[in-house]
N, C-alpha and C positions, 0 to 999 in steps of 0.2 A: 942180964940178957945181952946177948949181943946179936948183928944180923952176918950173914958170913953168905958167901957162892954154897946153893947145893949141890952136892957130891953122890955120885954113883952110892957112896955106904951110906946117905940118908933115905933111900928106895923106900925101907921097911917101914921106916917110922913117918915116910910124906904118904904114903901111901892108903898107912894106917888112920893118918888125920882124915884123910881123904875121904877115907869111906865112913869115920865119925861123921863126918860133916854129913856127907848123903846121907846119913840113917837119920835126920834130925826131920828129910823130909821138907826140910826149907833151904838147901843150898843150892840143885842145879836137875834139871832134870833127869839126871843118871840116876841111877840105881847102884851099880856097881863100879868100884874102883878101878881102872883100867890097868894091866899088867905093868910094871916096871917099862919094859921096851915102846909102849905104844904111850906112856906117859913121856917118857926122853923123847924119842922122836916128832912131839905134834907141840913142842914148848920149844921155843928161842934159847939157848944156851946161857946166854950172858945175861938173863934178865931171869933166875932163877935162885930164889934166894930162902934161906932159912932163918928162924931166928932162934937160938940155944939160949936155954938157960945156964945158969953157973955148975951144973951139976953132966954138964955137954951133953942132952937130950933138946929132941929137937920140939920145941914148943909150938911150929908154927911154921906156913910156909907160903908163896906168892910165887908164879911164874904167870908168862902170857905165851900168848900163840897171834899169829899174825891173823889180820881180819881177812886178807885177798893176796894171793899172787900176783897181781897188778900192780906193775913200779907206783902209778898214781898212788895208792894206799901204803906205800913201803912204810910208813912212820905215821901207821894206824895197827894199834894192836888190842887184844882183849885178852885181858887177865881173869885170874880166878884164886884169890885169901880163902883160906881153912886156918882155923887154930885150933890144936888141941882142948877137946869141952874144959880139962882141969886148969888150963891159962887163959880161958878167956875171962873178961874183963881186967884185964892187966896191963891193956897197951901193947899187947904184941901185934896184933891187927894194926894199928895206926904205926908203929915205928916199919911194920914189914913193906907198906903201903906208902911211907915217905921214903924209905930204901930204894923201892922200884921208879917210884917218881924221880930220884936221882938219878937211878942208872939209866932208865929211858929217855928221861932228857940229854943228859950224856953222848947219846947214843942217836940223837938228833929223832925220836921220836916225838910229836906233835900231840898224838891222841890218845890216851888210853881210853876204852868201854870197857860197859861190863854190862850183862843182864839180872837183876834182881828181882827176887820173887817179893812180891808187894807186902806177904806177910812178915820179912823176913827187916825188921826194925832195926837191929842192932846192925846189919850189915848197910842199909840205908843210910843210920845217922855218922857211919863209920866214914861212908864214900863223902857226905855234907860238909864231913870236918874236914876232909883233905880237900877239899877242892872241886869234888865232879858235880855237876847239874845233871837235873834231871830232862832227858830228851823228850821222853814220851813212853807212854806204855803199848806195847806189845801187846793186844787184850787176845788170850785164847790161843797164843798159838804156839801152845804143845799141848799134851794131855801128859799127866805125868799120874800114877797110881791111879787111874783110869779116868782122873778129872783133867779138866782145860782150865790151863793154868797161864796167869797174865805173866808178863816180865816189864816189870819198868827197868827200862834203856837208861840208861849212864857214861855221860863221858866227862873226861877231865883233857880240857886244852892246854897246852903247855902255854906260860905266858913269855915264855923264852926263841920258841921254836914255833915256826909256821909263822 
């Protein structure tokens, strides 16, 4: 496996992780995958990464989106990991998730968050291992398949930056 910049021809296949993930019902309160254009345009360019297996399929993918237009939060951003159901437990999740923690620090980025759904374990012990604490939870507020749904709050502070 390797981690590489996503490319306009990985669309089909990040897209496709994408909406695995939402079908699972524990990755985010969408429903449906957003078209190719409104996915490029609402993610930061340079902090969008893939990771391929040996066989150059894309097993997995990471990008963030900024938390505020406000200079203050310039180097506050929130991300969002899928991997393909047939490579998870392999490591693709943690190597794509130390990938972006390079390039955001790089990048003079301080904070990465993220919202997690409480039932959602593996994505929990995943953030524990690289580094994020837990903020707080967000109790109730979305309703997602017609329930009100908690999110515990996640960040990872750079120990480099800020």
């Amino acid at each position: 496996m390797r981690i590489r910049a996503m490319e306009p021809g990985d669309a089909a296949d990040v897209l496709a992780i994408y909406q695995a993930g939402l079908d699972t019902g524990q990755a985010s309160f969408e429903t449906e995958a957003p078209t190719w254009p409104a996915f490029d345009s609402g993610r930061l360019p340079a902090h969008r990464l893939v990771a391929v297996g040996d066989d150059g399929r894309v097993l997995g993918w990471v990008a963030v989106t900024p938390v505020s237009a406000r200079a203050v939060y310039a180097g506050v951003v929130e991300h969002s990991v899928y991997v393909h159901p047939a490579a998870q437990g392999r490591g693709v999740a943690r190597a794509l998730m130390a990938a972006l923690i390079a390039s955001t620090e790089a990048a003079g980025i301080w904070t990465v968050q993220s919202g997690i759904f409480p039932e959602n374990a593996a994505s929990l012990t995943l953030h524990e291992r690289v580094g994020f604490r837990v903020v707080g939870v967000r109790e109730r507020v979305g309703r997602h398949h017609g329930t009100w749904r908690d999110v515990v709050l996640l960040e990872r502070r750079s120990p480099a930056i800020g």
